[in-house]
C-alpha positions in Angstrom: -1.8 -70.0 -46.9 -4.2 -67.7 -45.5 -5.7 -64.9 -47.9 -3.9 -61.6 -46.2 -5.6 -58.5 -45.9 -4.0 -55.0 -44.6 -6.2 -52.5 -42.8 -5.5 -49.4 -43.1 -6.0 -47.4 -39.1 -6.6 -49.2 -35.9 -9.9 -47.3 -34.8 -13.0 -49.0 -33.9 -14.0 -49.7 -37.6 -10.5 -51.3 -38.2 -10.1 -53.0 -35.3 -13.3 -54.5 -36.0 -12.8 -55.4 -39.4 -9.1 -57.0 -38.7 -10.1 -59.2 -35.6 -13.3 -60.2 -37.6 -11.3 -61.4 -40.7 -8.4 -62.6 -38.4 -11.3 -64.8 -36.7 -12.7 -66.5 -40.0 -8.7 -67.1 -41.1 -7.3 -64.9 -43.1 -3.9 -63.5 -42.2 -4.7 -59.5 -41.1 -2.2 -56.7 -40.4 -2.9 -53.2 -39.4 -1.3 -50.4 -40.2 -1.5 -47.4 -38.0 -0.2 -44.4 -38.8 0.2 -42.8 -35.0 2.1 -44.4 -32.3 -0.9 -46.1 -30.4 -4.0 -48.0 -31.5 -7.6 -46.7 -31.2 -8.0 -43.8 -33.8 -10.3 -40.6 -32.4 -10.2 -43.0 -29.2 -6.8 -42.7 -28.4 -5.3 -41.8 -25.0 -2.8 -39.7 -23.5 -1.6 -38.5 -20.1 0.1 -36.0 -18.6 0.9 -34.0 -14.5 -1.2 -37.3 -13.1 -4.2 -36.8 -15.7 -5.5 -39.7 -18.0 -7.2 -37.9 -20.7 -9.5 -40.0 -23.2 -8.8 -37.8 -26.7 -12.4 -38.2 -28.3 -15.3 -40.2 -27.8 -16.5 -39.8 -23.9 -20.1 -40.9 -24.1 -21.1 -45.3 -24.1 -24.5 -45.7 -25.3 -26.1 -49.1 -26.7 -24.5 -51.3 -24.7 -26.3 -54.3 -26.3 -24.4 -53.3 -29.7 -20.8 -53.8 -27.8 -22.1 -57.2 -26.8 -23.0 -58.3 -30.1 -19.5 -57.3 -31.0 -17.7 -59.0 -28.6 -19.7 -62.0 -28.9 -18.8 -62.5 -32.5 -15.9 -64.2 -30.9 -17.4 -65.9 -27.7 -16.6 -62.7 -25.5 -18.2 -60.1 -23.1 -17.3 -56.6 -22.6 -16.5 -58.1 -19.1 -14.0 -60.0 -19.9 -12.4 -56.8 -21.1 -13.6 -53.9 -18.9 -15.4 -53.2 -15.7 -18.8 -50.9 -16.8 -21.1 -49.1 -14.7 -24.5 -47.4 -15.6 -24.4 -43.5 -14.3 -26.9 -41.9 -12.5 -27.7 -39.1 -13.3 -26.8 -40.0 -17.0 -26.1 -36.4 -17.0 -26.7 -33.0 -15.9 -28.8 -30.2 -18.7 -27.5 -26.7 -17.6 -30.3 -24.0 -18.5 -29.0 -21.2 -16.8 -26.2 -20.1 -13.7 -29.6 -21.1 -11.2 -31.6 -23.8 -13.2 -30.3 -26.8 -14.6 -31.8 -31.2 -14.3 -30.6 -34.0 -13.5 -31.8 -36.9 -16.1 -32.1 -39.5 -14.1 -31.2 -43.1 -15.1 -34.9 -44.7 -13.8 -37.2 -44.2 -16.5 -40.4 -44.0 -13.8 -37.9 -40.8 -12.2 -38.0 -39.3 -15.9 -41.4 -39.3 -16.5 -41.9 -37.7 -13.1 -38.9 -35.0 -14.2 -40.6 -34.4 -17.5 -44.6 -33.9 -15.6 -42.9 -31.7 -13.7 -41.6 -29.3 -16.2 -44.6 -29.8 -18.6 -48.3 -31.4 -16.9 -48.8 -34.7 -19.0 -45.8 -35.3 -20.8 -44.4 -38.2 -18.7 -47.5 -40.0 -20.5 -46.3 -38.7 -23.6 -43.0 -40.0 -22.8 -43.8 -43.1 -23.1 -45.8 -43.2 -25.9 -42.7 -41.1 -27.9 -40.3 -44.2 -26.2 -42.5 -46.9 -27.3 -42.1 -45.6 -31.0 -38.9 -45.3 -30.5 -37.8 -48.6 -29.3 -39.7 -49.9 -32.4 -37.3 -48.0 -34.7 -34.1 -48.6 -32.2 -34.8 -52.6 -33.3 -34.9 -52.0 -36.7 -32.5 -49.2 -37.0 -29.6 -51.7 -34.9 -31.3 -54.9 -35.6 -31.6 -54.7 -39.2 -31.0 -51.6 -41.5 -27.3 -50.9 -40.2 -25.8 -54.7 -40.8 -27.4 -54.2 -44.3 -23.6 -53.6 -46.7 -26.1 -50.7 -48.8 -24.8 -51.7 -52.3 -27.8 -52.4 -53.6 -31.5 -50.9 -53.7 -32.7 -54.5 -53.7 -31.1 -55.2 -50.2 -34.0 -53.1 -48.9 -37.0 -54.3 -51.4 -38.6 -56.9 -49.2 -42.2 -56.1 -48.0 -41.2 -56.4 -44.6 -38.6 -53.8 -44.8 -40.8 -51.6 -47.4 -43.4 -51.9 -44.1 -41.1 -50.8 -41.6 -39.4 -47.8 -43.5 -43.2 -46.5 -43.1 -42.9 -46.7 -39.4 -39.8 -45.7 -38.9 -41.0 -41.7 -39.8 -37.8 -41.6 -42.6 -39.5 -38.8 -44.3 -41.0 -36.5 -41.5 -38.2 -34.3 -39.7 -37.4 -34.9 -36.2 -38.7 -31.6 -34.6 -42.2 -31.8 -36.6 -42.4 -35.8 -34.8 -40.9 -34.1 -31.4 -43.6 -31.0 -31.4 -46.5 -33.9 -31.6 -45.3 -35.1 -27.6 -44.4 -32.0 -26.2 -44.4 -28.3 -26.7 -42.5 -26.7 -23.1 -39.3 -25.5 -24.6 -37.2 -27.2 -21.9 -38.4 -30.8 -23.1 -37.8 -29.9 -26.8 -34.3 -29.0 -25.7 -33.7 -32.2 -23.8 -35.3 -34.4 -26.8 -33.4 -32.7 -29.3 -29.8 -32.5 -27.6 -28.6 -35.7 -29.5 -29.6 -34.9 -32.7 -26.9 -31.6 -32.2 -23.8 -34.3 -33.0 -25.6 -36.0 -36.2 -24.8 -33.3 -38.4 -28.0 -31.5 -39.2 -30.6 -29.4 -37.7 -33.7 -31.1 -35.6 -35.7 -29.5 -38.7 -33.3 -31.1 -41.3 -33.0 -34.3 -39.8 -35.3 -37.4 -39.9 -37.3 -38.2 -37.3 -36.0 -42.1 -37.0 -33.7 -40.6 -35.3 -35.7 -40.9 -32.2 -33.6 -44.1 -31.8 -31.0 -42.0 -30.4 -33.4 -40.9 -27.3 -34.3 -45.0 -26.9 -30.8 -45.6 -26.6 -30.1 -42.7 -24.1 -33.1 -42.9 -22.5 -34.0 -46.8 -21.9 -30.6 -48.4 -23.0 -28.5 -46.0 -20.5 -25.7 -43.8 -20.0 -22.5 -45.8 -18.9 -18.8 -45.8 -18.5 -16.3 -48.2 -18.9 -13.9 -47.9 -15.5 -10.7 -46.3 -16.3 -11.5 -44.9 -19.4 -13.3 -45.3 -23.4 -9.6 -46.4 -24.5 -10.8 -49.4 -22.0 -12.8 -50.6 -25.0 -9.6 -50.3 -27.7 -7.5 -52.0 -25.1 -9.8 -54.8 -25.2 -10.6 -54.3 -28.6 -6.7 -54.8 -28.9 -6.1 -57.5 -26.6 -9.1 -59.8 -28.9 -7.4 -58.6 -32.2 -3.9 -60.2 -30.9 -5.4 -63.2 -29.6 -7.1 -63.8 -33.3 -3.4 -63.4 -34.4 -4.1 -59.6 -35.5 -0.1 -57.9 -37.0 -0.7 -54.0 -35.5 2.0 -51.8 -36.4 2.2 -48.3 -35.1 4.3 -45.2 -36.5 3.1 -47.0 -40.3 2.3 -44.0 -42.6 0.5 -45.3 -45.6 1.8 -43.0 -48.9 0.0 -45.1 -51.4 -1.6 -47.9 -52.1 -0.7 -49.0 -55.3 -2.6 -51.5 -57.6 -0.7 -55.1 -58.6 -3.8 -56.7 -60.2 -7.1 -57.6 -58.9 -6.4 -60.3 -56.4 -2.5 -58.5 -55.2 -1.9 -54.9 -53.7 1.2 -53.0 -53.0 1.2 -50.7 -49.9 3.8 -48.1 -49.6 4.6 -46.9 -46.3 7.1 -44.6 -44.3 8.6 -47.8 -42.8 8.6 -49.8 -46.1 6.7 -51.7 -48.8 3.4 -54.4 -47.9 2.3 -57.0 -50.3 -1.6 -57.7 -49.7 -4.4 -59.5 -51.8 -7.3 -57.0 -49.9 -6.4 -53.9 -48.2 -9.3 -52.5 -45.8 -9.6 -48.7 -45.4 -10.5 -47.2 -42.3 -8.6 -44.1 -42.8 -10.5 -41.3 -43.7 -12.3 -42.0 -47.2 -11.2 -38.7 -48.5 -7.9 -39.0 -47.8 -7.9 -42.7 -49.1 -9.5 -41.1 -52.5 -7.3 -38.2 -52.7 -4.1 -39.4 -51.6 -3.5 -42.6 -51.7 -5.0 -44.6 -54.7 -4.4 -43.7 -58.7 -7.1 -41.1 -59.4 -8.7 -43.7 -62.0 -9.2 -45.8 -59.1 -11.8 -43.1 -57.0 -14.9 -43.9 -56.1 -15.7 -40.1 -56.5 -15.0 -36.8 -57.8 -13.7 -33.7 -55.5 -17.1 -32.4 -56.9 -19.2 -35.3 -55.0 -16.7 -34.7 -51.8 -17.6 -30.8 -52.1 -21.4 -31.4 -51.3 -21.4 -33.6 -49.1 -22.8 -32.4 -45.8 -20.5 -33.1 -42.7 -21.2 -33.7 -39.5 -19.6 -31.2 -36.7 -16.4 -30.4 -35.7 -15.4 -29.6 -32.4 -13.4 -28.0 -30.1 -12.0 -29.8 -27.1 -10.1 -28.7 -24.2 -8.8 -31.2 -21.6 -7.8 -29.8 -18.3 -6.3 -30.7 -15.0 -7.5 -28.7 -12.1 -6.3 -29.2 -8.7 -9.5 -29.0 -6.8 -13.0 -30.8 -6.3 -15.9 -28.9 -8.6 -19.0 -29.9 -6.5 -21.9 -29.0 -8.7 -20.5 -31.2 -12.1 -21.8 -34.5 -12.8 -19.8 -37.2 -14.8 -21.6 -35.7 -17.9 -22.7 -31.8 -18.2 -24.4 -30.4 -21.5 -24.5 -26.3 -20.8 -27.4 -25.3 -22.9 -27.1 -21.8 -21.4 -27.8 -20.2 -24.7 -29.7 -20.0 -28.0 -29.4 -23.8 -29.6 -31.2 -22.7 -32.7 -28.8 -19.9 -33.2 -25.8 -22.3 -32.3 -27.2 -25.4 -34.7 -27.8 -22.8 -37.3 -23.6 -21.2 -37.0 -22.4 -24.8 -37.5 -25.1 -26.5 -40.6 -26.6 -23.8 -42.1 -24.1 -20.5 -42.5 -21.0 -22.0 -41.0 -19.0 -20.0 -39.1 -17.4 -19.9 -35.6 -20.2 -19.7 -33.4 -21.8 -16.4 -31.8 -22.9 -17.9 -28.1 -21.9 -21.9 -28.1 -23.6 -24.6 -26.7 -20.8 -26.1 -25.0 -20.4 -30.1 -23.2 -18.2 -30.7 -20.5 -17.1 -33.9 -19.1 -15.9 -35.0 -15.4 -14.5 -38.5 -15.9 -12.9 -38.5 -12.6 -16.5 -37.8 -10.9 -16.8 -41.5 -11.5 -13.3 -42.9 -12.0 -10.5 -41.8 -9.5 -7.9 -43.6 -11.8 -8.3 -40.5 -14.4 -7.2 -37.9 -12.1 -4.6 -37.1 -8.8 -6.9 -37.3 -5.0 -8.4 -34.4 -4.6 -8.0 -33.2 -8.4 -10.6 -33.0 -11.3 -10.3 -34.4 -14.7 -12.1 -32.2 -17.0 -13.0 -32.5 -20.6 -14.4 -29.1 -22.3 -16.1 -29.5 -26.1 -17.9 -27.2 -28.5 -19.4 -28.7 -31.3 -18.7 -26.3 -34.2 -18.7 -26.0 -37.7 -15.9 -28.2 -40.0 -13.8 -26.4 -42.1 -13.1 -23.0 -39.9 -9.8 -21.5 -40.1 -8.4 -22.5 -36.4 -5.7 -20.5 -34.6 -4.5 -19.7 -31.2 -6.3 -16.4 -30.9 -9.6 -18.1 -31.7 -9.4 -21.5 -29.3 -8.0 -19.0 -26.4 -11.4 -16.9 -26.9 -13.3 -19.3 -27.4 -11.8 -21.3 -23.7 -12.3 -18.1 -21.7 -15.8 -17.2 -22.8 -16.7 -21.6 -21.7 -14.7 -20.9 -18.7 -16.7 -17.7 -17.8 -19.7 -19.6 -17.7 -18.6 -22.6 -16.4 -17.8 -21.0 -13.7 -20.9 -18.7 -13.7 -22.8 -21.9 -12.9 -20.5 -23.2 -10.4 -20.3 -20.5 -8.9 -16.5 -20.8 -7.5 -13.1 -19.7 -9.7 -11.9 -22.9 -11.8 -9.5 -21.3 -14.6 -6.9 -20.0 -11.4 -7.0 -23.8 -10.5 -6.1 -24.9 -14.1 -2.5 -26.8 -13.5 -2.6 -28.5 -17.1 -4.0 -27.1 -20.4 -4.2 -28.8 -23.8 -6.2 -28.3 -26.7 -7.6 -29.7 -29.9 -9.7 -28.8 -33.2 -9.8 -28.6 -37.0 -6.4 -28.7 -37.7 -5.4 -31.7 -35.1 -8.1 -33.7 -36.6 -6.1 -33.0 -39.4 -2.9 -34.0 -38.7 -4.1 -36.6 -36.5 -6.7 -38.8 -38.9 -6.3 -37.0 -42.1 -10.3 -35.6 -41.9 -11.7 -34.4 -44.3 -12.1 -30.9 -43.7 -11.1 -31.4 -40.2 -14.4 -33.3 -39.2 -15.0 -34.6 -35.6 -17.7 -37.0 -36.7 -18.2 -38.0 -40.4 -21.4 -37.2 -42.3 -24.1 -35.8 -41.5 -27.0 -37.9 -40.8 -29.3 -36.4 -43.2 -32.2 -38.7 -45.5 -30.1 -38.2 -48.7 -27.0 -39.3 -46.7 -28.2 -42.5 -45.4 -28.1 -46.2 -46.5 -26.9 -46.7 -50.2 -26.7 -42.8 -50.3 -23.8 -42.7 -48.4 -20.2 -43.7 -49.6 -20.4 -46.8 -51.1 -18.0 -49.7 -48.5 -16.2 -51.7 -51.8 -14.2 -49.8 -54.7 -16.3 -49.8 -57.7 -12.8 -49.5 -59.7 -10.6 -52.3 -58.4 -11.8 -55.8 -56.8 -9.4 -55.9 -53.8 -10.2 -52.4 -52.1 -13.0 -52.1 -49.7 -13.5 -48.7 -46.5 -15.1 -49.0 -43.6 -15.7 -46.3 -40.5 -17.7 -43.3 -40.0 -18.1 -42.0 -44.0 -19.0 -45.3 -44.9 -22.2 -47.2 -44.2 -23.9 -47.1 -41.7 -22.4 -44.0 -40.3 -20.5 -42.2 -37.4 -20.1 -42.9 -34.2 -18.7 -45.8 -31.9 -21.3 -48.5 -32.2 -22.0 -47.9 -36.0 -18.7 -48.1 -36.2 -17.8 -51.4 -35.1 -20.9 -52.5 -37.1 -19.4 -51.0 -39.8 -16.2 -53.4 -39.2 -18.4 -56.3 -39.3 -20.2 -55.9 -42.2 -17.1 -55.0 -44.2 -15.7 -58.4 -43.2 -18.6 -60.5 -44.0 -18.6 -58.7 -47.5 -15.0 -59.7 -48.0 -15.5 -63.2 -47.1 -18.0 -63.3 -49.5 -16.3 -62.1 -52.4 -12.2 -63.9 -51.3 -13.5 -66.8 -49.9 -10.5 -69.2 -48.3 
């Protein structure tokens, strides 16, 4: 019989892992503790609205084909996606805001037009950065990170010195451009990888490769799209998912047989897979000689945002919105400083807000708008009523500043969602949006290691594992985990 192997949550990571595992024979079952697949990228709707809960933004396409051609698929054959132009819209002010445009020749001309010379610059700051998008994706994240010699060859000693790992993003960004405008625009992705521009290395350029050259796109009807297919693949490998499964421990037989206890029962496995949250899975669920690490390691590590999210039906057209809109109508060095350096609710928020239904009627009722409001903020804040309803009116206020028309009397649905959702919701630790932060002493074998160092049979993937958050690292993450226990429970 098949060697079988329990995953613990059906996100991206453990969808990943499972249809993997599933693919090179072993017998896989998911256990997922809410009542549908797809983790942070879960789904609900409500008055006519089809809300995606988390993750709104597709970037590296190229990484979701790798995936789904593991297993002699396309995204395609799963999902209808189209490339957005403009990839989104940068609000400045109520009267000044861009367009990115998706044509790279269009975003040179945007950038010479805000700063003499820097669409030249551009390129040269893009060629760099496609250089460390190939090794970053190519290479470094397949690499499992449980060992320093996985990194010693003189090829990969030669490219860590291009790739800038020990210069800090904004010093590398201030060497292309100086108009403040650009520097905003360059920096904007590094606000989600959990550090400042200052404290975080400057190989994350990648990101503006991926944005920039690799494109902003959107799978029709909705991100869950991707689970759905994601799903669909896992069944067809003969993938078990069972919803409304609580896991309440997972209890050590011997090093080749598990026991996982659950709300709806008792599991024998011979590997169980984590990609719940790694704290929780340390904290919770296995026998405290069994962690990986103390509550002191868990106490400094540095986390990557939070957020705030409001999704909201309103019953009219808003003209002036693109698909994607990033309102950096206020101080982001004051913001980035309230959420990594002395964390606290934030004083004037950079805020993002999202207009699926600009592209995608299905998400909304004719005539209606789908909107999706989120403030990246610090984890760990004390969330209550009082403080999300401030926080919504003050993002409202501008909002509509900028759009010059009255949205919040147009409001027919209201929902939101923070700290202590993510809580209840994925068990995060300290009610994180993201994972880790992406900083240099978090990266690589720094990070949480993917295999229990205590027991054989245990292994985590997802975003506080290697190689780190987000959706595409994440269903690399699933892959790597299930080539490492192939290697190690061979059939």
């Amino acid at each position: 019989m098949p060697q079988r192997v329990a995953v613990i949550g059906s996100g991206f990571s453990g969808l990943s892992v499972a249809t993997s595992l599933a693919h090179k024979g072993y017998d896989v079952t998911i256990l997922e503790k809410n009542n549908m697949p797809g983790g942070r990228a879960r789904l609900f709707r409500a008055e006519g609205f089809t809300y995606d809960m988390g993750p709104s933004w597709y970037w590296m396409p190229d990484v979701f084909e790798t995936y789904f051609a593991r297993f002699g698929k396309t995204p395609a054959d799963y999902y209808n996606l189209v490339r957005l132009d403009p990839s989104y819209k940068v609000v400045f002010s109520p009267t000044e805001a861009v367009d990115m445009p998706a044509n790279l020749d269009d975003l040179k001309a945007l950038f010479d037009s805000i700063e003499p010379g820097s669409g030249a610059r551009l390129t040269e700051f893009l060629r760099q950065a496609s250089y460390k998008y190939d090794v970053g994706i190519n290479n470094f994240v397949w690499k499992p990170s449980r060992s320093v010699t996985e990194f010693m060859s003189l090829k990969l000693l030669y490219d860590v010195t291009r790739l800038d790992v020990f210069q800090s993003f904004a010093s590398h960004a201030r060497k292309f451009f100086t108009h403040p405008r650009l520097l905003q625009l360059i920096e904007f992705p590094i606000l989600f990888l959990g550090a400042t521009p200052q404290n975080t290395p400057a190989m994350y350029s990648m990101m503006n490769y991926a944005e920039m050259v690799g494109g902003t796109w959107y799978p029709m009807g909705g991100m869950h799209k991707i689970i759905e297919g994601m799903v669909s693949l896992a069944e067809e490998k003969g993938v078990n998912i069972l919803l409304d499964h609580t896991v309440d421990r997972i209890e050590t037989v011997s090093n080749s047989a598990k026991r996982i206890h659950t709300n709806r029962g008792v599991f024998e496995t011979d590997v169980v897979v984590a990609s719940a949250d790694y704290n929780h899975v340390e904290t919770s669920l296995v026998a405290p000689d069994e962690r990986n690490y103390s509550d002191d390691y868990w106490a400094k590590r540095v986390m990557a945002p939070s957020s705030l999210l409001f999704y909201l039906g309103v019953n009219k057209r808003i003209p002036k919105l693109e698909h994607h809109n990033l309102f950096f109508d206020e101080d982001f060095g004051l913001h980035a400083q309230e959420i990594y350096e002395t964390p606290k609710w934030p004083s004037k928020p950079l805020f993002y807000a999202s207009a699926p239904s600009k592209t995608d009627p299905s998400v909304a009722p004719a005539g209606m708008e789908n909107l999706f409001l989120l403030i990246p903020v610090a984890p760990d804040l004390t969330d209550d009523e009082a403080t999300r309803e401030r926080y919504y009116q003050l993002i409202m206020q501008r909002l509509e500043n900028y759009v010059g028309e009255n949205i919040r009397d147009h409001v027919i649905y209201k929902r939101s969602y923070a700290h202590r959702d993510f809580k209840a919701d994925y068990n995060a630790f300290r009610g994180n949006a993201y994972g880790l932060a992406n900083t240099l002493m978090q990266t690589a074998i720094l990070k949480p290691t993917l295999k229990n160092k205590k027991v054989r049979n245990l292994f985590y993937t997802g975003q506080l594992t290697v190689p780190g958050p987000g959706v595409p690292p994440s269903l690399i993450s699933g892959l790597v985990v299930a080539d490492e226990v192939a290697k190690e429970f061979s059939l």
